[in-house]
N, C-alpha and C positions, 0 to 999 in steps of 0.2 A: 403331776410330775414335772420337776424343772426343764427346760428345753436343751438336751444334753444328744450329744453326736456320740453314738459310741459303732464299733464294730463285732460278728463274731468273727473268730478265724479259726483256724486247726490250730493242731500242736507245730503246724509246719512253718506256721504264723502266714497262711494263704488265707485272703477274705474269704469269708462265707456270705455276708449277709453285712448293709449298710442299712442303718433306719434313716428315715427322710433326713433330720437334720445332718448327719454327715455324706449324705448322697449331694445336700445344696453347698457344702461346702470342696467335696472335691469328686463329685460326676461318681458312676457307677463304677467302681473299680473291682467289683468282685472276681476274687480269681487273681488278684496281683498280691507282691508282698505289702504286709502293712507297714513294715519302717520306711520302705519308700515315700510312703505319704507322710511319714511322721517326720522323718530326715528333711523333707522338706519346709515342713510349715514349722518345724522347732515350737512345738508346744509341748506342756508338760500333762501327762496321762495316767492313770493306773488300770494293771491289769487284775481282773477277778476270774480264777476258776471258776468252770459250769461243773467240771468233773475232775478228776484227777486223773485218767488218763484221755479225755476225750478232747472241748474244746478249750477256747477262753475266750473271753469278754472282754475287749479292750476300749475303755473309757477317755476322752479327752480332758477331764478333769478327776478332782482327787479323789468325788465320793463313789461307794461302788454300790451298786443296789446287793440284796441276797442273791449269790449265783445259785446257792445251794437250795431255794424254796423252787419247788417243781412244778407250779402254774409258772411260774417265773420262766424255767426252764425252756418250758412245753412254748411260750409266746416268743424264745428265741430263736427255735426251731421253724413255729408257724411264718415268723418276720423275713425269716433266710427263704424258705418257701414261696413265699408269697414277691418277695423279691424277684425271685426268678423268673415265677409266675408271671409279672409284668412286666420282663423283660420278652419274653416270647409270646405277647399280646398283641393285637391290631386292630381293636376295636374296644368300645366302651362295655358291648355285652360278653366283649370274649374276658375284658376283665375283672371280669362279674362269675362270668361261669368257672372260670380258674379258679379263682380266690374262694368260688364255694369250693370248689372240691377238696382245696387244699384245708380249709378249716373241716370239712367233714371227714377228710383224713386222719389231722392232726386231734381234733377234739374225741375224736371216737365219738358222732353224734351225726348220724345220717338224716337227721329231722330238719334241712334246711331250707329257707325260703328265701331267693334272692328276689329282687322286683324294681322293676324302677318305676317312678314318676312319669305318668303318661294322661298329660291333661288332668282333672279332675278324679282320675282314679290308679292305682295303682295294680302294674301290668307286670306278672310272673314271669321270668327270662327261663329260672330253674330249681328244680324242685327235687328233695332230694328224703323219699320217704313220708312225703306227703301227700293226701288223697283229697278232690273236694276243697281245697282253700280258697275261700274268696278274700282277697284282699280287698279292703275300701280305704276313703280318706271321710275324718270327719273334721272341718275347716283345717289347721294347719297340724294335727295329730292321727299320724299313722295305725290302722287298730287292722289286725289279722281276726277274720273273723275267724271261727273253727267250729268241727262238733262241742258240742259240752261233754267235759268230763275224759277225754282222750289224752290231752296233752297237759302236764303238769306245772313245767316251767318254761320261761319263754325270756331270750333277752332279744331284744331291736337294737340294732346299728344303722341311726339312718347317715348316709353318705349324701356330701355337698360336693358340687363341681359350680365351681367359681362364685362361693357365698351363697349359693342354691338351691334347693333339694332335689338332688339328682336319683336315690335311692333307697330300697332297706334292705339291710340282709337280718333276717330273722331268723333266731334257734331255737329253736323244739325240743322240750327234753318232757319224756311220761314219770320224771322221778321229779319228787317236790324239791324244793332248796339244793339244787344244783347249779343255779349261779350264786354268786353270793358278792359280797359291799369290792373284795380283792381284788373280784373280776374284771370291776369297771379301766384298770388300765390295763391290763390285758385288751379289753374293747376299744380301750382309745388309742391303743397304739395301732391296731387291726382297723381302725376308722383311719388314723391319718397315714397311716400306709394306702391305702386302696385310695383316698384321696388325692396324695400324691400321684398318685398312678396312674389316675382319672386326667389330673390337670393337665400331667407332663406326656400324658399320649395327644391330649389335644393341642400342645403345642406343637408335637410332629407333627400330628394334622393338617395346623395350619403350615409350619413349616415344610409340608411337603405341597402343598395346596401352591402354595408364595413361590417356591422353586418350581413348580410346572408350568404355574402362570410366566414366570419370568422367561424359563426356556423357550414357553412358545409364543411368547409376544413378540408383536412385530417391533417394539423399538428395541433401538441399541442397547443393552446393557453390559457392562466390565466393572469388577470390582478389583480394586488394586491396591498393594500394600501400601506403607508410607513413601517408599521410594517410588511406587508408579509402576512397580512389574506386577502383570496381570495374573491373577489368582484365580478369576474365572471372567467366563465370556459365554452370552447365550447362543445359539443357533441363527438369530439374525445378526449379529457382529459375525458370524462366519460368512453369512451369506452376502453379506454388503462387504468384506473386505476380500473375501476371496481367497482368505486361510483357512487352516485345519485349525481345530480344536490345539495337535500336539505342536504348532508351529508358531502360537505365542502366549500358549502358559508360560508363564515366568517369564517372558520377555517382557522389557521395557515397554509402553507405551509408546517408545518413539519409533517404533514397529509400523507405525502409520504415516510417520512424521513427513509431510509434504513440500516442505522447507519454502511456501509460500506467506510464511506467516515470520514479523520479525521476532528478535529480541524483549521487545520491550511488550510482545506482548508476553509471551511465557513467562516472562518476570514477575507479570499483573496478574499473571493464574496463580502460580504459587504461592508467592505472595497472601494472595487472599485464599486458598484453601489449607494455607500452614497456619492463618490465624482462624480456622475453624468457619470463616465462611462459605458461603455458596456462589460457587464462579460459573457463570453461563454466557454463551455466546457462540457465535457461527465456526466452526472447524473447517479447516480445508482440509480431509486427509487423503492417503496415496492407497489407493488398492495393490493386492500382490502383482498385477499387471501393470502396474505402473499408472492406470486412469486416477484422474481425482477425484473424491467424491465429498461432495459436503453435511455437514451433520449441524444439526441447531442440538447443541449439548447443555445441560449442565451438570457440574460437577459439586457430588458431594461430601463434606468431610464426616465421617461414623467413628463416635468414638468407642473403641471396645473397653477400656480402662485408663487408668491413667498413665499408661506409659504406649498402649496401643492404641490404633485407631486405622482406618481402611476409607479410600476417596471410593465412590458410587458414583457412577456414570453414566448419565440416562440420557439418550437422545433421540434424533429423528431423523432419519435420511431425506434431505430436502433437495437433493441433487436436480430430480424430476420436477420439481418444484421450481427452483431454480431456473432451468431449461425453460417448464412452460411461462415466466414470467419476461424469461429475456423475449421470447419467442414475443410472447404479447406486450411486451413494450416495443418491440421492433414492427410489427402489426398497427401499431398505435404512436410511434413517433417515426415511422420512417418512410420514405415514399417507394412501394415495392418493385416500380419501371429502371429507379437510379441506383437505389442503395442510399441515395442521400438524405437526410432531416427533412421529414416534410413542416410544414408552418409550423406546427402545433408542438414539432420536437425540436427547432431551430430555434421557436423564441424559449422555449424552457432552457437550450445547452448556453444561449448567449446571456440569459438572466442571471445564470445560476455563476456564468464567467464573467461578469460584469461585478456582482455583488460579492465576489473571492477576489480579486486583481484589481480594480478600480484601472487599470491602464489604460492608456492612450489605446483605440480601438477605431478600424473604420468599419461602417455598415456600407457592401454594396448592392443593390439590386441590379438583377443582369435581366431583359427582356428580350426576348428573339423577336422581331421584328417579322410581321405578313405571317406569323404560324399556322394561322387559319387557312391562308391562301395556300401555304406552304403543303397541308393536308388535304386540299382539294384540288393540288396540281398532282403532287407524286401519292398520295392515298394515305388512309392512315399510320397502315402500318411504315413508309416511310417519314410519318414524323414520329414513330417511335424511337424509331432509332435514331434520327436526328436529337431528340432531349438525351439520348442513351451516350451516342457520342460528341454531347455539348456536355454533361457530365463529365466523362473519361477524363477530356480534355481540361476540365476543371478541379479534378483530381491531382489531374499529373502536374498542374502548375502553381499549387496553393501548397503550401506547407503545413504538416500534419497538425501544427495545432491550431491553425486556423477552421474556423467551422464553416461547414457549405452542407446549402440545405437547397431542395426543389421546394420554392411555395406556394407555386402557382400553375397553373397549367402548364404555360410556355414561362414561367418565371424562376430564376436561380438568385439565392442570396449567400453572401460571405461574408463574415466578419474575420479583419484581418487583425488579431491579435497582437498585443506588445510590441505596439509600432514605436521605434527608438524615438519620433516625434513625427506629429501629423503631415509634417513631407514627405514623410516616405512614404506615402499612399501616390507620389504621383509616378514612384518605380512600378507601382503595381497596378497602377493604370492599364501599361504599356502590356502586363500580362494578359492582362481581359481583350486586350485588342489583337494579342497573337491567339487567344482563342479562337477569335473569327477570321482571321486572317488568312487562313490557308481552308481551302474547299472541303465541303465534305462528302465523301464517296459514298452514294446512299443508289444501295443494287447497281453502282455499274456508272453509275453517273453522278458526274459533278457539280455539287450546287453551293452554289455562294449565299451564305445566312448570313443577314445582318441582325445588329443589336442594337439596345439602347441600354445607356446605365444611368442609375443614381445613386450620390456618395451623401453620405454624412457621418460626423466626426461626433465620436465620445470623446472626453466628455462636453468638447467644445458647443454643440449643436443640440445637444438632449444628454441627462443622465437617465433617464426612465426611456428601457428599451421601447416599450409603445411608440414613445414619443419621436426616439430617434429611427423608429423603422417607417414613423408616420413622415418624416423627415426626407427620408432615403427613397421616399415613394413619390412625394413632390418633386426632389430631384428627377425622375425619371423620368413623371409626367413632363414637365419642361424639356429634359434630353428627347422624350417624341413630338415635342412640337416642333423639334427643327430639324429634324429629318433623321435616318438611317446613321447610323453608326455615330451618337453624338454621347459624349458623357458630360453629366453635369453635376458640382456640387451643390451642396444646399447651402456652403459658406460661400459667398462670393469673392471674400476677400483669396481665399485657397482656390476657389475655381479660375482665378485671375492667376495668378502663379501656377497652377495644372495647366493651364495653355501656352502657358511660357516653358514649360520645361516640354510639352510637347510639340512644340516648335523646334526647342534646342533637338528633340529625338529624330526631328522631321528633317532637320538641317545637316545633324552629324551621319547618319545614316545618308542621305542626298550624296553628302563632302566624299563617306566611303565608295561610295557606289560611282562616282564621276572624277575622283581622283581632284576633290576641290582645298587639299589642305596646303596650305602653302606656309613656312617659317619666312617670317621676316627678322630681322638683324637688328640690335641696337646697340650701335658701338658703346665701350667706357674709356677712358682717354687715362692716360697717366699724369696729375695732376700737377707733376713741376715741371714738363714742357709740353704736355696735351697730346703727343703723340697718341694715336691708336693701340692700346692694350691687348684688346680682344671683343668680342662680342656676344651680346645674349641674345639667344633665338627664342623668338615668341611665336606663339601658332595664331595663326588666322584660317579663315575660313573666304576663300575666291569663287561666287560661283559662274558659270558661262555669261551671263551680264556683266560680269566686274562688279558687280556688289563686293564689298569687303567687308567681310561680321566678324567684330572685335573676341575676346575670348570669353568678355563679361556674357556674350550670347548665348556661348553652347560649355563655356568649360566645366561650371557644375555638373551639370548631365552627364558631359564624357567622364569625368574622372568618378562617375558613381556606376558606371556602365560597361557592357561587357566587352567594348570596344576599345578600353584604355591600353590594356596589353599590347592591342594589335596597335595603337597609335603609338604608343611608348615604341616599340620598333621600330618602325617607319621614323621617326623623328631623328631616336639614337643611329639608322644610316644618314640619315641628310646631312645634320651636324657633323658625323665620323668624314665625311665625304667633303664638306668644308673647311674641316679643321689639314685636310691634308691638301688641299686645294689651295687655300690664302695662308696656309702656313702659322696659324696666330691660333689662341686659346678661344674656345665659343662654348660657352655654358647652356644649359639646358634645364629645366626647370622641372620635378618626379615631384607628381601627387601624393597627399598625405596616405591613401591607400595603396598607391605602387612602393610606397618609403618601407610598407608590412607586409609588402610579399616579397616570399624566399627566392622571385625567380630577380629580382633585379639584381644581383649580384653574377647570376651567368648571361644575361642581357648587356650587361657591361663588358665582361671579357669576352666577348662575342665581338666585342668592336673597336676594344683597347690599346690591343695589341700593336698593331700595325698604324696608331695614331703618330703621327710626328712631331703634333703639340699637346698641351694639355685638352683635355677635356675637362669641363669643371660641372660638378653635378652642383644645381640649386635646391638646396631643401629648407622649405619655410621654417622660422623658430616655432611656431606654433605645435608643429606634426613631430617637433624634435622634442619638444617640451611634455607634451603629452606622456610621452613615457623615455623619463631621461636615458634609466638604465637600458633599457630596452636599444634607445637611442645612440647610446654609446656602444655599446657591443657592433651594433651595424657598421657605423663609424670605422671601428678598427679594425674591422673584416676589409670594408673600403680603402684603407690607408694600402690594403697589400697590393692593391691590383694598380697594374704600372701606368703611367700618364693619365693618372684622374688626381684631379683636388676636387675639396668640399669646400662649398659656400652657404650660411647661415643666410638667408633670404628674410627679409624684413624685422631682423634685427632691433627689439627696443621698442614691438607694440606693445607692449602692456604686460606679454604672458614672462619676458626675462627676469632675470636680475644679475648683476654684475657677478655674483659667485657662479651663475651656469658658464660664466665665459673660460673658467679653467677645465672646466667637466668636458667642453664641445672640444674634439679632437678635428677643429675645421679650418682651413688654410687662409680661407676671406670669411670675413665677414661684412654682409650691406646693411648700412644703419638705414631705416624705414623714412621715407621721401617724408611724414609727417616730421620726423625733426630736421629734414633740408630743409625745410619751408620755415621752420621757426627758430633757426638760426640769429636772421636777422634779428627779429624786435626779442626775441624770449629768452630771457637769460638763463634763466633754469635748463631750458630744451637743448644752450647752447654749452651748458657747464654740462649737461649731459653726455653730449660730443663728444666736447675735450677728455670727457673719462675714460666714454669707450675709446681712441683713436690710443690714447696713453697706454690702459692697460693690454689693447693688443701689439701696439706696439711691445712692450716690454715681452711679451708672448709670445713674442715671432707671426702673428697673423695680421695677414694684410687689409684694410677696412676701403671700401666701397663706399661714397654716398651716391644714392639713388634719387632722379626727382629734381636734377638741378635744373632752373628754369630762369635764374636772373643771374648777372653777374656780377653781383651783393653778395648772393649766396657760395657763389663758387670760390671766389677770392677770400672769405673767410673763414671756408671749407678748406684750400690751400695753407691757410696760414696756421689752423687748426695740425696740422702735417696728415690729413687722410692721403692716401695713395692713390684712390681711383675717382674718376669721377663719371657722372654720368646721368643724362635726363634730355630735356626736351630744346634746354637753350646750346648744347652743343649736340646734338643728332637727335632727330625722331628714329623711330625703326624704319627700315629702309625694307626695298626684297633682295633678294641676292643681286641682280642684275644693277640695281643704282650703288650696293655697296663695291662693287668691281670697279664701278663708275667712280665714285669720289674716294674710297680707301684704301685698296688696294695697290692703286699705280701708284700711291706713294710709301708704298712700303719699301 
């Protein structure tokens, strides 16, 4: 018989009964109407009466078998039956003993033998007016043995579950020629029904099998539409998120959403599970309590058809996981007394920073000095806590991204990260030294610990951390051959400039502390009768000897140091206090860093006010240049506040050009002592002059040369038409006391 889907139904047009192929095409639907189904798949069909008033036969194609031949009949009735029958089955035998009953009903033929395949022989389930049957197998053909002579006809149905021989059902009849050739589709339809019935309960089987496993496995599983709202979720997704069942069906998966993850990655999931692949990777999600918890996931795309499909989400809560590895990495790189990097996790954080950044880097090792003695004067447990609060205090003065690690017994190491250039390791000298600097209170009492350090410079001194921590340890060695509290480089050339700026730190701090800063004066003269103009105050440094230390000694340091404010005050009274004293203008000289803080603007009107003459602020072209606009906004906040000009301070090194001259909103400007001096012989440096002296004339701004030492230079400086003049052949800097002396009485 051709492979043909047909239905029965009543007069009411309700199914009764589907044979296998229209069951695969649209699921059991017995009991609904049949144009439902037909409305939908718009295929063309014809109907055949069974009776005239009972049922009808509806076909999906044109031809119709005999409805009216009554073995025909009888296999429509048995197929509706037997349908049901294995709807209300739960087992392989219960669909064996149904299906007999129903054919010993239907056939009027209680002689039946069902049996399945059981090893090598064939095992009775149910028997139905049969006494004494031995079933056997003889190789692969089934033979019902019986009395002789008792049973007359006999047909075999043997039944396959999955290509295999899973059974027989065998009919008994004591009358001859009661089956016959017609019968065999009547038996083939009665085989692949009960066959069908066989497969498709083992596929609940398994599909119930596959659903309890997944319920009660311990991973994660969710299965979620295309859009990502959750359609199901097992008992371990409730238990690790800490919702109900009804609190995220149908919600979104962002139900979880921990908002620790960016953009670009949910871009990179979608993305790849819209093109039907498989996305996997670490989840951060949020529980109903708010905790995070993590999931090593992947994500699968399932396609049901070609317009549907559902993502599968299989994972594993590695949270604990997680925890125990930070735990054992903290175990294993960290030293458990400080909380800081012990060796073994200091050179991994500095390798791993080294070969990402490549920057300028210094390595220091820090050694407590006598720690041995130190634990068998106050006991051990006091130098516990001595490494505990040599830490603290190594914490609190190093910036987070710097790495500091314990390496060694008594030993601490820091690498000082993204140093703007290898001088700045000698500001941070001065730190390691306030480390030890002040006592430490250990049970009640004060004890002074000393140190030894040693530096070396990436990439200057080693690029291979070994190398340069071998480096930084030589350094150290050498810092303990020369006693207590010594720091040494491994570059000599920078170990020579570290002693110089810690001289300068030794000096300026002494200057604070004894009140050693003294401004001296140096007049500039008005250039077409040399009268006295006004004066620039310079800092020096006077201490109880009369040593006199120039600015080239300490001014770097101070003006990188936390002492500039306070000097910047103190200076802006002295000048305030002279400028109203001698009655004339005295300029003063704001570092490139004080030029970038917002307080030098209330520093100023703090002392403006009540001036009598100008105050003139000097600010190098340099600090101005660096950032013009920046530099101009300052400017004209400056223009507001009363008895201040601005002066352009060494004018024409290198970093101008004549177009900054209209941009600088500044009253003088000084041309740099290097073009006084080459006035004379240099004609270029002297046409130089003449440009600026011209174009600020036309400008309205007054020009300064600074640095005049012959009078070659000044007389051509004169003729030039500069306004001011000023250098070493008409005044050195003087102190207050001799400018009283020579300038003043003639004012």
């Amino acid at each position: 018989m051709e492979k043909k889907s047909f239905f029965i139904i009543d007069k009411e047009l309700n199914i009764l009964y589907l044979n296998r192929y229209a069951r695969n095409i649209y699921g059991n639907k017995t009991g609904e109407k049949c144009f439902r189904l037909l409305r939908k798949e718009n295929k063309p069909c014809s109907i055949c009466p069974v009776t005239s008033q009972e049922n009808l036969v509806l076909f999906e194609k044109e031809k119709c078998i005999n409805a009216l031949n009554c073995k025909e009949k009888t296999l429509y009735k048995i197929l509706r039956n037997l349908n049901e029958a294995a709807a209300l089955s739960i087992s392989e035998e219960d669909v064996l003993k149904k299906f007999c009953s129903v054919l010993s009903e239907e056939l009027g033929n209680p002689y039946i033998l069902v049996a399945i395949k059981d090893g090598k022989a064939i095992k009775p389930i149910e028997c139905g007016g049969i006494e004494n049957i031995e079933p056997v197998i003889t190789e692969d053909i089934e033979i019902i043995h019986q009395p002789e002579g008792r049973y007359r006809s006999v047909a075999c149905i043997p039944v396959y579950k999955k290509d295999r021989l899973f059974g027989i059902i065998n009919l008994f009849s004591e009358k001859t020629e009661i089956f016959d050739t017609k019968d065999i589709y009547l038996f083939r339809e009665i085989k692949k029904d009960i066959e069908a019935s066989l497969n498709n309960l083992e596929s609940i089987k398994e599909s119930i099998v596959l659903k309890e496993a997944i319920e009660k496995s311990n991973e994660w599983v969710i299965i979620t539409d295309k859009e990502g709202k959750i359609i199901y979720a097992n008992k371990t997704v409730l238990e690790i998120s800490g919702y109900t069942k009804e609190e995220i069906l149908y919600r979104n998966l962002r139900v979880f959403k921990s908002g620790m993850h960016s953009k670009e990655f949910y871009k990179e999931l979608w993305e790849t599970i819209l093109a039907g692949k498989e996305f996997e990777g670490t989840f951060i999600n949020r529980r109903k309590d708010g905790n995070l918890f993590y999931l090593k996931q992947k994500i699968i795309p399932v396609k049901i058809d070609e317009k549907n499909f559902r993502f599968l989400a299989i994972g594993k809560d590695i949270t604990e996981e997680l925890r125990l590895a930070k735990e054992n990495e903290y175990l294993r790189f960290y030293d458990q007394l400080t909380g800081l990097l012990n060796f073994e996790g200091f050179v991994k954080n500095i390798s791993a920073y080294i070969e990402k950044s490549k920057r300028t880097s210094a390595l220091i090792i820090i050694d407590i000095s006598d720690f041995t003695y130190l634990n068998k004067v106050y006991g051990i447990e006091a130098g516990r806590i001595i490494l505990k609060s040599v830490a603290k205090r190594i914490k609190n003065r190093f910036r987070k991204r710097d790495i500091l690690g314990k390496t060694g017994s008594d030993e601490f190491a820091i690498l000082l990260t993204d140093l703007k250039n290898k001088e700045d390791v000698f500001i941070i000298e001065n730190k390691i030294r306030d480390i030890f600097e002040k006592n430490f209170n250990i049970k009640g009492k004060e004890i002074k610990i000393h140190f030894n350090a040693g530096i070396s410079i990436y990439p200057d001194d080693a690029e291979d951390i070994h190398k340069l921590y071998e480096n930084a340890s030589l350094s150290l060695n050498n810092a303990k051959k020369e006693g207590a509290d010594t720091v040494r480089f491994f570059n000599k050339d920078i170990e020579e400039k570290a002693k110089n700026i810690l001289n300068s730190k030794i000096l300026v701090e002494k200057a604070f502390r004894h009140n050693c800063f003294k401004l001296y004066y140096q007049p500039y003269f008005d250039a077409k009768d040399l009268s006295v103009a006004g004066f620039e105050s310079l800092a020096r440094i006077v201490d109880k000897k009369g040593n006199i230390y120039l600015p080239s000694y300490f001014i770097d340091y101070l003006e990188n140091s936390p002492y500039i404010e306070q000097f910047t005050e103190w200076a802006f009274d002295q000048v305030s206090r002279k400028i109203n004293r001698w009655g004339v203008p005295v300029s003063i000289n704001i570092s490139g860093k004080l030029f970038k803080n917002t307080k030098l603007i209330n520093m100023i009107h703090k002392h403006s006010n009540r001036l009598k003459k100008f105050l003139i602020l000097e600010i190098t072209e340099r600090v101005f240049i660096e950032d013009i606009n920046r530099g101009n906004n300052l400017l004209k906040k400056l223009k507001f506040i009363p008895n201040l000009k601005i002066s352009i301070d060494d004018f024409g090194t290198g970093y101008s050009a004549f177009s900054y001259i209209k941009d600088m909103d500044a009253d003088i400007i000084k041309i740099d002592i290097s073009f006084t001096k080459a006035v004379v012989k240099d004609k270029k440096s002297r046409a130089i002059v003449e440009g600026i002296i011209h174009i600020t004339k036309s400008l309205g701004i007054k020009t300064v040369a600074e640095g005049v030492e012959t009078k070659e230079q000044m007389e051509i400086l004169r003729k030039m038409g500069v306004d001011y003049l000023q250098g070493f052949y008409l005044s050195k800097p003087v102190d207050e006391k001799e400018v009283e002396q020579k300038f003043i009485k003639h004012l």
